[in-house]
N, C-alpha and C positions, 0 to 999 in steps of 0.2 A: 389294241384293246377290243377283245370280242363283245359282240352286242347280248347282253342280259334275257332279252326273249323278242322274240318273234313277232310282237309288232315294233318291236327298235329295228333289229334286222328288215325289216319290209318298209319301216319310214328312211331307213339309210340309202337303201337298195335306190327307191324315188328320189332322195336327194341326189344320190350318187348320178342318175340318168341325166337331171337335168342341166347339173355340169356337168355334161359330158355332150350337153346340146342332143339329148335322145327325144327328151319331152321338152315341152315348153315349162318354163317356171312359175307362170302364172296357175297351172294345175296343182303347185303345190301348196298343202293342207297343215296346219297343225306344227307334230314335231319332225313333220322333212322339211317346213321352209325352214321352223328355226335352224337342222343341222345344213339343211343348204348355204345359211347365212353365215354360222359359225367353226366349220367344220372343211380344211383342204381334201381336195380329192383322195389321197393316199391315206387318210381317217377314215373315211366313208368307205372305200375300199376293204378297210378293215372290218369294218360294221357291217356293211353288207356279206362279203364272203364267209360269215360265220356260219357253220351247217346247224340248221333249224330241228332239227330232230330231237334232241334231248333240253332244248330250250319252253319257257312255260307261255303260255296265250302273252303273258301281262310280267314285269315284273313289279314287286313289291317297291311302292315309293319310301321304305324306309331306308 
């Protein structure tokens, strides 16, 4: 499942590092602890590798 926009993709990308022992866990904020908590690496992986280009700032919460 690709990530919706661009700050999903950049909160994955963080969560993604921190399992992966890149960053410490305690830097993370917001919706990367939650996908750090709830999300296996091979998700996140997902989320993160989506190319950013034609994705919007934000997406719509509906």
């Amino acid at each position: 499942m690709p990530a919706k926009s661009k700050a999903q993709q950049k909160a994955a990308g963080a969560a993604l590092a921190a399992k992966r022992g890149e960053t410490p866990v305690s830097e993370l904020k917001g919706a990367a602890r939650g996908m750090y908590d709830s999300m296996t690496i091979q998700e996140l992986e997902e989320f993160a590798e989506t190319k950013r280009e034609s994705l919007p700032e934000h997406a719509d919460r509906s």
